[in-house]
N, CA, C and O atoms as a Maestro MAE file, in Angstrom:
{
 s_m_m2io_version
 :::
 2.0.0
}

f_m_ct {
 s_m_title
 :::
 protein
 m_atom[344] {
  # First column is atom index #
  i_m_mmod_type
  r_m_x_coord
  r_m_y_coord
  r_m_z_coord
  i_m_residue_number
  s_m_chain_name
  s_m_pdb_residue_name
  s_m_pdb_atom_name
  i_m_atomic_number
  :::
  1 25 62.809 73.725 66.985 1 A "UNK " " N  " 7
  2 3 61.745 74.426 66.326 1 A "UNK " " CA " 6
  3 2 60.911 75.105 67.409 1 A "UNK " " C  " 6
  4 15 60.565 74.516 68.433 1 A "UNK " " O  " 8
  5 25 60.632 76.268 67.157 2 A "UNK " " N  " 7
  6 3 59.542 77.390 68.155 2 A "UNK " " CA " 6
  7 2 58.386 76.999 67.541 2 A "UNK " " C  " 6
  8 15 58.323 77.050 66.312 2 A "UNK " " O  " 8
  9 25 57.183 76.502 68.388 3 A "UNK " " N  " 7
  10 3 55.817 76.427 68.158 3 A "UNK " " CA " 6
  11 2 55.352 77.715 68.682 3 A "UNK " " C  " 6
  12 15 55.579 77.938 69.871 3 A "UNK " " O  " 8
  13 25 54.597 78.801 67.824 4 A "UNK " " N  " 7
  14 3 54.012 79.794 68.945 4 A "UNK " " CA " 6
  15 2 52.348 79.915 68.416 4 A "UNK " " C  " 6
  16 15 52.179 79.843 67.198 4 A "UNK " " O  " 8
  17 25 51.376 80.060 69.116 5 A "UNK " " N  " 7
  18 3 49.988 79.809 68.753 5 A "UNK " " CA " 6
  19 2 49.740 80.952 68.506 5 A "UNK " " C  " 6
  20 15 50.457 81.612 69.259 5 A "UNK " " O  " 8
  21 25 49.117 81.643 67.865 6 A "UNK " " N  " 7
  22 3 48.571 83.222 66.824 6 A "UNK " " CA " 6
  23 2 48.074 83.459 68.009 6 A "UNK " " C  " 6
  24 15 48.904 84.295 68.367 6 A "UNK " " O  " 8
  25 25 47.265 83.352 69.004 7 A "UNK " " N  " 7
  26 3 46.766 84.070 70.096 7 A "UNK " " CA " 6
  27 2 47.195 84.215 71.357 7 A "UNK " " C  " 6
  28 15 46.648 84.946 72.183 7 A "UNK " " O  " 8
  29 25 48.359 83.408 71.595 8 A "UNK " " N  " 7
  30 3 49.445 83.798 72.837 8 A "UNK " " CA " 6
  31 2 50.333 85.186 72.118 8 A "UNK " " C  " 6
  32 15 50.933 85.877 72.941 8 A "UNK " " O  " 8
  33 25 50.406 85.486 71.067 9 A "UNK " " N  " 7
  34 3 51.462 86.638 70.370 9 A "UNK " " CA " 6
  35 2 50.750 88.183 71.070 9 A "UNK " " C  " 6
  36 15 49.523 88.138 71.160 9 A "UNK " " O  " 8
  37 25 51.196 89.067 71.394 10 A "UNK " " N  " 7
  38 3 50.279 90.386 71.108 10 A "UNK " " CA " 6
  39 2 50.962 91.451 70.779 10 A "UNK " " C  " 6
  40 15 52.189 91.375 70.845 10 A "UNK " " O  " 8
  41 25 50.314 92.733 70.333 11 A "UNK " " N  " 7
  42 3 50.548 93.579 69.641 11 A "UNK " " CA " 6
  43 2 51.549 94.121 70.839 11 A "UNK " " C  " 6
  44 15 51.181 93.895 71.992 11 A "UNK " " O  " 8
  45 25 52.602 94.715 70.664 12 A "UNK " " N  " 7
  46 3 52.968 95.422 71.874 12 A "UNK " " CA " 6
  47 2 52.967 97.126 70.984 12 A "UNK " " C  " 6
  48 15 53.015 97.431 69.792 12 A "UNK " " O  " 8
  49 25 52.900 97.800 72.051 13 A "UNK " " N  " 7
  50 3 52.567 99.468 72.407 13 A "UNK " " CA " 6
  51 2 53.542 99.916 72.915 13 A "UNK " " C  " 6
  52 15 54.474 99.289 73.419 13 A "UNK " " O  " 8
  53 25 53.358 101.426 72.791 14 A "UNK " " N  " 7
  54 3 54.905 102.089 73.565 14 A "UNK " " CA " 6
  55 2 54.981 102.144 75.115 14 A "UNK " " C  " 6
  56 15 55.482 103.078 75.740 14 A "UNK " " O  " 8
  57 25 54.332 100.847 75.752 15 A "UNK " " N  " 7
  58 3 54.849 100.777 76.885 15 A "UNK " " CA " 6
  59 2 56.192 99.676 77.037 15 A "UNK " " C  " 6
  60 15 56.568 98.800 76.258 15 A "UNK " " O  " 8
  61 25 56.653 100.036 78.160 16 A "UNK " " N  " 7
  62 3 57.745 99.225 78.224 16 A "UNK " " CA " 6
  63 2 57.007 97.871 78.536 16 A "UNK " " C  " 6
  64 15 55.824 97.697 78.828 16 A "UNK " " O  " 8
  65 25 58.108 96.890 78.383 17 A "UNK " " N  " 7
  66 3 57.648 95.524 78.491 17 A "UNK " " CA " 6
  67 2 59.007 94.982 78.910 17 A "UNK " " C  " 6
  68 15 60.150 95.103 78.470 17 A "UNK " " O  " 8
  69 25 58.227 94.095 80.317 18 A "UNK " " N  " 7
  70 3 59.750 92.998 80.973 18 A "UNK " " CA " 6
  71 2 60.157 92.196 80.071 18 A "UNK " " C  " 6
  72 15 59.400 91.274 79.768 18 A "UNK " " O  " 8
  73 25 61.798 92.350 79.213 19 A "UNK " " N  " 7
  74 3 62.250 91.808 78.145 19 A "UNK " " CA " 6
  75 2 62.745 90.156 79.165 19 A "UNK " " C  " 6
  76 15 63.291 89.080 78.926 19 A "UNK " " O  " 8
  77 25 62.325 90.643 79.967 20 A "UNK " " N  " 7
  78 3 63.116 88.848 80.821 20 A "UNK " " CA " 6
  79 2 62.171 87.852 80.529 20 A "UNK " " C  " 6
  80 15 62.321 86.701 80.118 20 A "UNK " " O  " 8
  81 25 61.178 88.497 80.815 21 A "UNK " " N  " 7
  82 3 59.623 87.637 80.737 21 A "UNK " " CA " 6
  83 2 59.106 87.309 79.619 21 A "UNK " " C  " 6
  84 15 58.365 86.326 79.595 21 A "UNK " " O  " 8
  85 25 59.376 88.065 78.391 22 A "UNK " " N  " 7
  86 3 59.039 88.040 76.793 22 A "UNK " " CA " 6
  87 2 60.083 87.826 75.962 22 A "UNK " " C  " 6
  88 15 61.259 87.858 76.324 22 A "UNK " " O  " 8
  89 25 59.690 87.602 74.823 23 A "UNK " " N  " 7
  90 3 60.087 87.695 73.686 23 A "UNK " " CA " 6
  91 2 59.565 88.485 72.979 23 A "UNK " " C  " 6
  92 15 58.336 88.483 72.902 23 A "UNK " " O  " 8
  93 25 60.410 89.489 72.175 24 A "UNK " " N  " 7
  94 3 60.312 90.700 71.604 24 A "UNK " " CA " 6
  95 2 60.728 90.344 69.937 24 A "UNK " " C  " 6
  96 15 61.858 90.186 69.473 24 A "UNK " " O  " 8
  97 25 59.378 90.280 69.217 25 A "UNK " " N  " 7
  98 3 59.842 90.092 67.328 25 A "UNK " " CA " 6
  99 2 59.103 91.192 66.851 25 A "UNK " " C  " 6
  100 15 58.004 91.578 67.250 25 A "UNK " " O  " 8
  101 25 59.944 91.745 65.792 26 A "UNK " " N  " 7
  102 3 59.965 92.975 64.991 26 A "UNK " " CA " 6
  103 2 59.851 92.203 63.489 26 A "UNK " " C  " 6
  104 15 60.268 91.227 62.864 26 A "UNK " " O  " 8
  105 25 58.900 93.477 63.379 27 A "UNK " " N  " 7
  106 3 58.848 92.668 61.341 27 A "UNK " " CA " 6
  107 2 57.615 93.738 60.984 27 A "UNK " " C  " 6
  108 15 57.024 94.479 61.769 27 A "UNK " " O  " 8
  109 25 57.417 93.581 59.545 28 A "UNK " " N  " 7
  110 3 55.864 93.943 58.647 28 A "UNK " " CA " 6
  111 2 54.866 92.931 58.657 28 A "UNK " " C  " 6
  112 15 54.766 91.742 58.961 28 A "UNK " " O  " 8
  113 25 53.884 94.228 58.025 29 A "UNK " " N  " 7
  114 3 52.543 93.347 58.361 29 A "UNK " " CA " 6
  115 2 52.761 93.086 56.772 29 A "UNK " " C  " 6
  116 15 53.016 93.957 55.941 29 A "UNK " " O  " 8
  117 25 52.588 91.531 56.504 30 A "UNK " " N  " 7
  118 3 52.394 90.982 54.733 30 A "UNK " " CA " 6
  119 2 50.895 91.679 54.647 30 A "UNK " " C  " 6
  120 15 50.690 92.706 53.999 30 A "UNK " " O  " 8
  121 25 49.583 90.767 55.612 31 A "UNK " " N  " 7
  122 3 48.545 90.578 55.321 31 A "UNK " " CA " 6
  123 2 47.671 90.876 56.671 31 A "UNK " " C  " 6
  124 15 47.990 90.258 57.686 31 A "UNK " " O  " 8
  125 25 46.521 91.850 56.723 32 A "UNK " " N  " 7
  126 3 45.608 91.808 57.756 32 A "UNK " " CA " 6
  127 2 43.890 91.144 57.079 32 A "UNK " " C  " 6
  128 15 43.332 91.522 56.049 32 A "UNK " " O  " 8
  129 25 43.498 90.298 57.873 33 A "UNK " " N  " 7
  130 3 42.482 90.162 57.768 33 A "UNK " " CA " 6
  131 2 41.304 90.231 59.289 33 A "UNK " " C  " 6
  132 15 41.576 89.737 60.383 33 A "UNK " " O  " 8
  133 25 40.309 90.803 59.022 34 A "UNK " " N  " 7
  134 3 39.367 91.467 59.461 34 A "UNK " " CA " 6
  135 2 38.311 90.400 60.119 34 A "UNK " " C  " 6
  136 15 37.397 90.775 59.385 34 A "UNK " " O  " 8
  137 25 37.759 89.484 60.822 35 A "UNK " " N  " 7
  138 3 36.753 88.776 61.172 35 A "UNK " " CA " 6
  139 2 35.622 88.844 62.557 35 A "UNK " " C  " 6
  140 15 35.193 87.961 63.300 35 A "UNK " " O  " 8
  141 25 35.355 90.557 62.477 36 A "UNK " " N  " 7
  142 3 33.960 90.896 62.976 36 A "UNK " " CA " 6
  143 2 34.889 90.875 64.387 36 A "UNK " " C  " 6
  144 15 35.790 91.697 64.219 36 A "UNK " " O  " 8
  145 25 35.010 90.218 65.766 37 A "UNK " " N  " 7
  146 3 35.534 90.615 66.722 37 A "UNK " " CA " 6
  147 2 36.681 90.723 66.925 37 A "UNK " " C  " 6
  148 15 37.139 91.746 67.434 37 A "UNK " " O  " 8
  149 25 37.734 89.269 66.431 38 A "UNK " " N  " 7
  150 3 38.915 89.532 65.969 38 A "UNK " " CA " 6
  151 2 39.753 89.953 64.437 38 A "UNK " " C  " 6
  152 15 39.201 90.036 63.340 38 A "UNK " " O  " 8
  153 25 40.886 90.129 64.660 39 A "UNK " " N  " 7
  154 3 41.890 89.974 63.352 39 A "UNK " " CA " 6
  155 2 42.892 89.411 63.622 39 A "UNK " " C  " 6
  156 15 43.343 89.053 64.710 39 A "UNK " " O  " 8
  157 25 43.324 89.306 62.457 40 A "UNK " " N  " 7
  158 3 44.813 88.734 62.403 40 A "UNK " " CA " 6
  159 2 45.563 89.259 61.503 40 A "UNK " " C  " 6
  160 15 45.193 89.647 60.395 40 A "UNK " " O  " 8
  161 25 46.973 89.299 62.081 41 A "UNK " " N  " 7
  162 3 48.021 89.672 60.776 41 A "UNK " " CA " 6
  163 2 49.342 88.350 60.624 41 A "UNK " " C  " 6
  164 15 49.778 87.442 61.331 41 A "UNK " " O  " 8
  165 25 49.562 88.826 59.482 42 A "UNK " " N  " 7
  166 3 50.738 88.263 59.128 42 A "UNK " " CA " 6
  167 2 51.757 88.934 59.189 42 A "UNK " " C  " 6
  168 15 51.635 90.089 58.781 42 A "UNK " " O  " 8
  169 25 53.046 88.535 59.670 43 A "UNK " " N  " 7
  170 3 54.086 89.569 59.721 43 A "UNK " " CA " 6
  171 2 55.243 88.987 59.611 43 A "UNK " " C  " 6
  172 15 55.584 87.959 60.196 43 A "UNK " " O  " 8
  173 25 55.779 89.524 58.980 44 A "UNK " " N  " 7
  174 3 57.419 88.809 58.673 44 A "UNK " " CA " 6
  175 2 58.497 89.123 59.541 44 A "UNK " " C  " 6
  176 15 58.739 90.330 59.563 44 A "UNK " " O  " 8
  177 25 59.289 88.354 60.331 45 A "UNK " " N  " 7
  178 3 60.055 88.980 61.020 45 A "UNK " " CA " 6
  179 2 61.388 88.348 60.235 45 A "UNK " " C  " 6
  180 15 62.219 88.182 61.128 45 A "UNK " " O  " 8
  181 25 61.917 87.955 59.058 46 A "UNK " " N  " 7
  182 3 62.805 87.616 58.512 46 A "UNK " " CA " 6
  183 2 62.689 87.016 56.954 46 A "UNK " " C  " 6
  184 15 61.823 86.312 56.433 46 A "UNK " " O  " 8
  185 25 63.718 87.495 56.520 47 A "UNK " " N  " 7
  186 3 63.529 86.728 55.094 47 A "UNK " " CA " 6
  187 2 62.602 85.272 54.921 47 A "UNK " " C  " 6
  188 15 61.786 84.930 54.065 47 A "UNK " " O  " 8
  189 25 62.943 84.835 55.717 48 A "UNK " " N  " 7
  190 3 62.258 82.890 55.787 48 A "UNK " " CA " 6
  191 2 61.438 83.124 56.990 48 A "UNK " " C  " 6
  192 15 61.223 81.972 57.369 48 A "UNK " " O  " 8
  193 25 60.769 84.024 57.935 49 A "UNK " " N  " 7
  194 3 59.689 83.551 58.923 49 A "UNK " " CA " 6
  195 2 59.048 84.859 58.956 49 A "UNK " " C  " 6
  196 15 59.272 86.061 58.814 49 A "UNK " " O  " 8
  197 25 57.847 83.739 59.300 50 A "UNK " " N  " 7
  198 3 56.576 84.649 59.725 50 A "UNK " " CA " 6
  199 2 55.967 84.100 60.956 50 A "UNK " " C  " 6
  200 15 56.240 82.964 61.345 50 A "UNK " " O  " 8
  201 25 54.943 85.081 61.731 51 A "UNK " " N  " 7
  202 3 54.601 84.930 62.161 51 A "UNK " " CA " 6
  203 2 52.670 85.328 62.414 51 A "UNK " " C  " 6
  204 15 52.324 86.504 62.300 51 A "UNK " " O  " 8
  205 25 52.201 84.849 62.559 52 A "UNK " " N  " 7
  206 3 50.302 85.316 62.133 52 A "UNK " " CA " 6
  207 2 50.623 85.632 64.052 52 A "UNK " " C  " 6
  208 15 51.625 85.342 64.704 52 A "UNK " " O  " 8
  209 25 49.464 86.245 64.460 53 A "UNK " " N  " 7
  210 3 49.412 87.268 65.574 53 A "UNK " " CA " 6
  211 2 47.795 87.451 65.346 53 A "UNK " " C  " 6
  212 15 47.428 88.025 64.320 53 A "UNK " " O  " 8
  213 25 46.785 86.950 66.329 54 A "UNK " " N  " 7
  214 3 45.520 87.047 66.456 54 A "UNK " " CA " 6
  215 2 45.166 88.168 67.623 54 A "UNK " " C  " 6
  216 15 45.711 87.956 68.707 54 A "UNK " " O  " 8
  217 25 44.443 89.164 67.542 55 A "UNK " " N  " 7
  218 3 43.809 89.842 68.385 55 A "UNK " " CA " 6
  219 2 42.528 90.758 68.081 55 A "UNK " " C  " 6
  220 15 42.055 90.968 66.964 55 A "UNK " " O  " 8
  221 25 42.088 91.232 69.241 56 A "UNK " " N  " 7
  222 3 40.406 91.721 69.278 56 A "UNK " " CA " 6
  223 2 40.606 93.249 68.402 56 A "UNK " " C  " 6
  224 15 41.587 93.940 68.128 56 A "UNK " " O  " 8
  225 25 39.387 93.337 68.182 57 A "UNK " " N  " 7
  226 3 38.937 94.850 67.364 57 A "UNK " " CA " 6
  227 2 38.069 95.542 68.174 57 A "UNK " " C  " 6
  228 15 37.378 96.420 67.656 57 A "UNK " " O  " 8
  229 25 37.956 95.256 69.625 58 A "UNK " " N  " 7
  230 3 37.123 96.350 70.335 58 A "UNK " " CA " 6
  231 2 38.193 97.319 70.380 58 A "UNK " " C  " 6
  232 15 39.361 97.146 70.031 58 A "UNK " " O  " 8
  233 25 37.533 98.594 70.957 59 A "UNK " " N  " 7
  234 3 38.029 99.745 70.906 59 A "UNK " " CA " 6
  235 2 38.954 99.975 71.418 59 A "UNK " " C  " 6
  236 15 39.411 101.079 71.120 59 A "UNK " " O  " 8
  237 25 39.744 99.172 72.413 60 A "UNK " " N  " 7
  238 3 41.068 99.568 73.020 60 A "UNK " " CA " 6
  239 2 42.203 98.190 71.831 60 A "UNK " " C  " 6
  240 15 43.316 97.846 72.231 60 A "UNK " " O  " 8
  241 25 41.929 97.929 71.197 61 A "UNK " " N  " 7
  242 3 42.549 96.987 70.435 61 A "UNK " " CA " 6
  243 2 42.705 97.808 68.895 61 A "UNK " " C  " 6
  244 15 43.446 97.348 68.027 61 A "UNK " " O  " 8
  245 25 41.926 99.045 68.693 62 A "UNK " " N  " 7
  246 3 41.825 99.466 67.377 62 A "UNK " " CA " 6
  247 2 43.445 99.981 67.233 62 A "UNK " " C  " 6
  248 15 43.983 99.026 66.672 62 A "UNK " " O  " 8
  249 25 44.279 100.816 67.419 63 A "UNK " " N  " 7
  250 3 45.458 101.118 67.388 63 A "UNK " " CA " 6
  251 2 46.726 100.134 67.092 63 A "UNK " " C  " 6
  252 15 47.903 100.451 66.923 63 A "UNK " " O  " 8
  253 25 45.986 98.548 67.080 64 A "UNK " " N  " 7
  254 3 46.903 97.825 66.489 64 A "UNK " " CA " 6
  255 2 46.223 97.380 64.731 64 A "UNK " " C  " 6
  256 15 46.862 96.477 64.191 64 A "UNK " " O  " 8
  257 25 45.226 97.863 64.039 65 A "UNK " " N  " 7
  258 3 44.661 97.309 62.883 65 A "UNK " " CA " 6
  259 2 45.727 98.183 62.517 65 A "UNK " " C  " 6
  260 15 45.835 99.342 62.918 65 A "UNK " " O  " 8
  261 25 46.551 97.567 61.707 66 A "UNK " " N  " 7
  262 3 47.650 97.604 60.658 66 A "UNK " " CA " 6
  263 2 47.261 97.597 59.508 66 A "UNK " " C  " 6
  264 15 46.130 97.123 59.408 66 A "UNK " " O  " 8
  265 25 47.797 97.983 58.400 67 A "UNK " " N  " 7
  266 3 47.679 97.582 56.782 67 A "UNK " " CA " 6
  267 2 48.948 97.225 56.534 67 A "UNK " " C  " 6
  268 15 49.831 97.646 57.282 67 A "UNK " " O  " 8
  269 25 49.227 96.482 55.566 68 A "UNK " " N  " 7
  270 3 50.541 95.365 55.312 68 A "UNK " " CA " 6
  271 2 51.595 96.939 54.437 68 A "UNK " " C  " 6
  272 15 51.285 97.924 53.766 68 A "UNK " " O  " 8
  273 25 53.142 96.227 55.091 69 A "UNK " " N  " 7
  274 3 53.841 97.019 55.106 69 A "UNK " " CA " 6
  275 2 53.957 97.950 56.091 69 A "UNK " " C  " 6
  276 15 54.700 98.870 55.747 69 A "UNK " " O  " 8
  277 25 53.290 98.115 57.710 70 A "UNK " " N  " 7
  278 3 53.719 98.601 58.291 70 A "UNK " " CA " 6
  279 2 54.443 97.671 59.267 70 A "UNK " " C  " 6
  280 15 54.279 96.452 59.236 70 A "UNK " " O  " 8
  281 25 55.304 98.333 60.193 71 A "UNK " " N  " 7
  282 3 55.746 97.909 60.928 71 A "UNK " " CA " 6
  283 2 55.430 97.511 62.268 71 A "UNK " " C  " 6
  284 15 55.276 98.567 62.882 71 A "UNK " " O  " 8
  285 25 55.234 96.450 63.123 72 A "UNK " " N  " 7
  286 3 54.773 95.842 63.926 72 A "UNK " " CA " 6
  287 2 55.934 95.152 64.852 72 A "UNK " " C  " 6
  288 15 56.997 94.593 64.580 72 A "UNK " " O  " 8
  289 25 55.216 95.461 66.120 73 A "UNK " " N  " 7
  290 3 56.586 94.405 67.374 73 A "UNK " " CA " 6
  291 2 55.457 93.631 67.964 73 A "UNK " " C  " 6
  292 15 54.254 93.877 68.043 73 A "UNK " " O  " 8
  293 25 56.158 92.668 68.340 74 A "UNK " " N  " 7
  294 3 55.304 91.672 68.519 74 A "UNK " " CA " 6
  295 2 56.028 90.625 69.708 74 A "UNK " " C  " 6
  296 15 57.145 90.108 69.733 74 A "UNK " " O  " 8
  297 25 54.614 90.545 70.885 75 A "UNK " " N  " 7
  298 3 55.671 90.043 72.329 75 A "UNK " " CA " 6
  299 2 54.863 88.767 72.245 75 A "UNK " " C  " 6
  300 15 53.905 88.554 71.501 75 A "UNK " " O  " 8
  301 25 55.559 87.731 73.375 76 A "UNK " " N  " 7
  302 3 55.518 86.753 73.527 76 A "UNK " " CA " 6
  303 2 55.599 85.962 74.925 76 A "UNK " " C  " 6
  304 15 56.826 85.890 74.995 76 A "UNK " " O  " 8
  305 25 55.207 85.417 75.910 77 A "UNK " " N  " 7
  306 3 55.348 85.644 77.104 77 A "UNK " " CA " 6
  307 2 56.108 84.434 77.071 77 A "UNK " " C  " 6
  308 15 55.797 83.605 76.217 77 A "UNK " " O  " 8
  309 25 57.338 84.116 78.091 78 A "UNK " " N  " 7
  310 3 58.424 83.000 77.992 78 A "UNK " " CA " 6
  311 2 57.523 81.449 78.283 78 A "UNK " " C  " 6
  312 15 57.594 80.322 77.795 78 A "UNK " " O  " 8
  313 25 56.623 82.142 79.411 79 A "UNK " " N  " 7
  314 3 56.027 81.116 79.544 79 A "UNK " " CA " 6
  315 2 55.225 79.886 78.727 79 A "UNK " " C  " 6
  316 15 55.083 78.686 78.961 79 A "UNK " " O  " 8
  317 25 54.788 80.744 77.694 80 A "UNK " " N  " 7
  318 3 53.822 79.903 76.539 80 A "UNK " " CA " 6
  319 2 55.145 79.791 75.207 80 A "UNK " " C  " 6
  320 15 54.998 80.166 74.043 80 A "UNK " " O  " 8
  321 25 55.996 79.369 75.616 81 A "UNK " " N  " 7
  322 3 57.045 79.063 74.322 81 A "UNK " " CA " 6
  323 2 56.686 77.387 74.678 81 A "UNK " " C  " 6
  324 15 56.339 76.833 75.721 81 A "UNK " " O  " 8
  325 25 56.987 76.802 73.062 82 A "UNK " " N  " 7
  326 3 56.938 75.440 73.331 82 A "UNK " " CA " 6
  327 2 58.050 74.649 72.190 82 A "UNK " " C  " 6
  328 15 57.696 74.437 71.030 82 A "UNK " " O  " 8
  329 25 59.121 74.345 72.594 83 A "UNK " " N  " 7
  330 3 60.366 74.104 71.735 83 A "UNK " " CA " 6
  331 2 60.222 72.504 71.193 83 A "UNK " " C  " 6
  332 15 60.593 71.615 71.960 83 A "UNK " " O  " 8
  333 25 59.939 72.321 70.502 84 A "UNK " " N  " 7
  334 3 60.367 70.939 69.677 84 A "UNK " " CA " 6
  335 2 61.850 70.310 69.284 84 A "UNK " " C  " 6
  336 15 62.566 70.927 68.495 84 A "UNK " " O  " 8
  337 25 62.143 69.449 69.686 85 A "UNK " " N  " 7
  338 3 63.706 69.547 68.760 85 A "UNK " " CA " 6
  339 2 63.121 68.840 67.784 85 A "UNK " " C  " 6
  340 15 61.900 68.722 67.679 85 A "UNK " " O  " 8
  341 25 64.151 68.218 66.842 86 A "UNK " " N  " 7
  342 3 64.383 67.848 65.314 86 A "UNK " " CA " 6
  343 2 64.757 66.975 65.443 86 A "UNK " " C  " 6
  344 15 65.096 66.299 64.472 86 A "UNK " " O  " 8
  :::
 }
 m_bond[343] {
  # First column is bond index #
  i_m_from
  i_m_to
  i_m_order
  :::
  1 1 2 1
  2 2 3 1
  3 3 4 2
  4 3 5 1
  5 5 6 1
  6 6 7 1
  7 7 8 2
  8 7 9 1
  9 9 10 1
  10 10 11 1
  11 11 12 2
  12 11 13 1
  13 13 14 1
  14 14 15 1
  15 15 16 2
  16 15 17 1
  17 17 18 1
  18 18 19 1
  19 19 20 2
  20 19 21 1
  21 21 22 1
  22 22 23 1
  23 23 24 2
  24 23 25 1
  25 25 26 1
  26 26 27 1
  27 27 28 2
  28 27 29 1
  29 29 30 1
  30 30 31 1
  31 31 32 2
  32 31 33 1
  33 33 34 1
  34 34 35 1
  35 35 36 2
  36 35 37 1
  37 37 38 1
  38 38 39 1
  39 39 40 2
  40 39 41 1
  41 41 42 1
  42 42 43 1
  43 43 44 2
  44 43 45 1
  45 45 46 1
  46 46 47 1
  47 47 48 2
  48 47 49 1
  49 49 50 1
  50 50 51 1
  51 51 52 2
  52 51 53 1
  53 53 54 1
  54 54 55 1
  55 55 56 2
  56 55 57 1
  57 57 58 1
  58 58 59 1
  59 59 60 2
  60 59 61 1
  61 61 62 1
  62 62 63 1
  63 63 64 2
  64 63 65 1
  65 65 66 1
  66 66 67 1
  67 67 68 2
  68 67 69 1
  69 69 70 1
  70 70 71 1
  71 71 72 2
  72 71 73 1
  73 73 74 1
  74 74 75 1
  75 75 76 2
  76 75 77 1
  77 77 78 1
  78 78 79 1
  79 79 80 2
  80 79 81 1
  81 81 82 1
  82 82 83 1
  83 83 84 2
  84 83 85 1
  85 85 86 1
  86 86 87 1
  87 87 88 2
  88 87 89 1
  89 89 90 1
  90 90 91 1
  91 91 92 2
  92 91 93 1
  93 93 94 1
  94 94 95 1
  95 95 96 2
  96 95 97 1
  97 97 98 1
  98 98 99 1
  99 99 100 2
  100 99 101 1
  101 101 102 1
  102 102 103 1
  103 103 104 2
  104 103 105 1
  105 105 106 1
  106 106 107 1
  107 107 108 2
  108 107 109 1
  109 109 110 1
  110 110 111 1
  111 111 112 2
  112 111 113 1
  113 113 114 1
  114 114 115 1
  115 115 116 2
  116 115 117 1
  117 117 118 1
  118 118 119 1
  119 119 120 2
  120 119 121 1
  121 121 122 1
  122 122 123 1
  123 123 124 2
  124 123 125 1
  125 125 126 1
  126 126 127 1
  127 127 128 2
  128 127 129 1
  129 129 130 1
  130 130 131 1
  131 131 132 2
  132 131 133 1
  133 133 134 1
  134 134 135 1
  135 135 136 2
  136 135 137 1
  137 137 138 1
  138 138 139 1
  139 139 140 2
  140 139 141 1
  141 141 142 1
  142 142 143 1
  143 143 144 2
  144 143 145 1
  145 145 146 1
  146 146 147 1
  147 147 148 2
  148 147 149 1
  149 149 150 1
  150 150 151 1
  151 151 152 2
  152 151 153 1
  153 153 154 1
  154 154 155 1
  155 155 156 2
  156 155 157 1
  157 157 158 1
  158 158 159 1
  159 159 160 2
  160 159 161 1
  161 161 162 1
  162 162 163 1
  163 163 164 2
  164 163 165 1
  165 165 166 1
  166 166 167 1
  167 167 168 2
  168 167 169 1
  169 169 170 1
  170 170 171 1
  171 171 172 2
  172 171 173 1
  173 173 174 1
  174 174 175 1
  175 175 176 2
  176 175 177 1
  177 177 178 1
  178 178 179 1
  179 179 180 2
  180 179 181 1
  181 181 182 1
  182 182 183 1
  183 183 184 2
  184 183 185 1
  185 185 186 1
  186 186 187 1
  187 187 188 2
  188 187 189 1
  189 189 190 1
  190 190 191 1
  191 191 192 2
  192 191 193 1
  193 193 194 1
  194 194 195 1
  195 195 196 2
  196 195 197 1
  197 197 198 1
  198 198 199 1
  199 199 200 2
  200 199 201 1
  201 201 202 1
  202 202 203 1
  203 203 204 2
  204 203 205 1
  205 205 206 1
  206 206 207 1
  207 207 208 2
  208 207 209 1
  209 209 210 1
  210 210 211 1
  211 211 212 2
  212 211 213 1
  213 213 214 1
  214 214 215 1
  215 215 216 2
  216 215 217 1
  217 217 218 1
  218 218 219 1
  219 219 220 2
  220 219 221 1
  221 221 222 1
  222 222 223 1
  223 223 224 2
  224 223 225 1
  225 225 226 1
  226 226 227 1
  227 227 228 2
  228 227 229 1
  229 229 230 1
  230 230 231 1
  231 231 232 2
  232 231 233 1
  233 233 234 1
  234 234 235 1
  235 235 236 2
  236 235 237 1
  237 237 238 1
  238 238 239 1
  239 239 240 2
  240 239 241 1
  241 241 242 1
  242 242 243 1
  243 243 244 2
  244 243 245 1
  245 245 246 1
  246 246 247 1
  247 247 248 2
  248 247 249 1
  249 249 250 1
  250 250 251 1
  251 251 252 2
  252 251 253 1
  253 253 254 1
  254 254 255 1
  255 255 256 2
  256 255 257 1
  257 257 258 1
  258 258 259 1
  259 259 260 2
  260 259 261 1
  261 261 262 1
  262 262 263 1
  263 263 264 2
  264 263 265 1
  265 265 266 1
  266 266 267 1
  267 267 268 2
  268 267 269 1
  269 269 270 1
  270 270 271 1
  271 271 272 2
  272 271 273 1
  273 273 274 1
  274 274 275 1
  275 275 276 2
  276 275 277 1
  277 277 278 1
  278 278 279 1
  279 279 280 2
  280 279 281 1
  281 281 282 1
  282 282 283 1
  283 283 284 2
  284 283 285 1
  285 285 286 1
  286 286 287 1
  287 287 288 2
  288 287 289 1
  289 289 290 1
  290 290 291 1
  291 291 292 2
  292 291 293 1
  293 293 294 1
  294 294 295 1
  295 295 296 2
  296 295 297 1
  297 297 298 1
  298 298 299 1
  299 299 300 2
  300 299 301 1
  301 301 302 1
  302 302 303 1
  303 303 304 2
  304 303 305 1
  305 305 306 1
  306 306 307 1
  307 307 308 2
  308 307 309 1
  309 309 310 1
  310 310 311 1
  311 311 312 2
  312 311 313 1
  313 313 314 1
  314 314 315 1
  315 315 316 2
  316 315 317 1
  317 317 318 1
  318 318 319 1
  319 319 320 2
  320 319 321 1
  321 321 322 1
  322 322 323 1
  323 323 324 2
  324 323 325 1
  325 325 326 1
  326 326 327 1
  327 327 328 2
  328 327 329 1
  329 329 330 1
  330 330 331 1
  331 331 332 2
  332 331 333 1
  333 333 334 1
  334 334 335 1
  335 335 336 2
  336 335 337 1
  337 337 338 1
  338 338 339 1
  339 339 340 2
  340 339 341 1
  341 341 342 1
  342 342 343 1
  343 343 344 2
  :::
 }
}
């Protein structure tokens, strides 16, 4: 099982990003909600998973406020993965 915490996730942009170093998930936004400095979305990256994704609403952060149904990539740095087995 992947544990990932809503605020290690971030929006990624059309810059490139070291795919060695990250993890790269693609999906829609279900749900954005709005809370004065940050937000959060919900985003589906598969029939059965989601993932929530926390980040800021200052002004260099505005270009990721989504409305549900768009499309979103979403990185992950290798370092903050935390695997559980079963």
């Amino acid at each position: 099982m992947l544990v990932v915490r809503p605020e290690r996730l971030f929006p990624l942009s059309q810059e490139s990003i070291d795919s060695d170093q990250h993890l790269i998930f693609k999906g829609k936004v279900i749900e954005s909600v709005y809370q004065g400095e940050t937000a959060f979305a919900q985003v589906s990256i598969s029939e059965d998973h989601q993932l929530t994704v926390r980040f800021g609403t200052d002004a260099s952060a505005r270009k990721f406020l989504l409305e549900p149904g768009d499309s979103m990539e979403l990185g992950l740095n290798r370092k903050d993965i935390i695997l559980i087995p079963r």
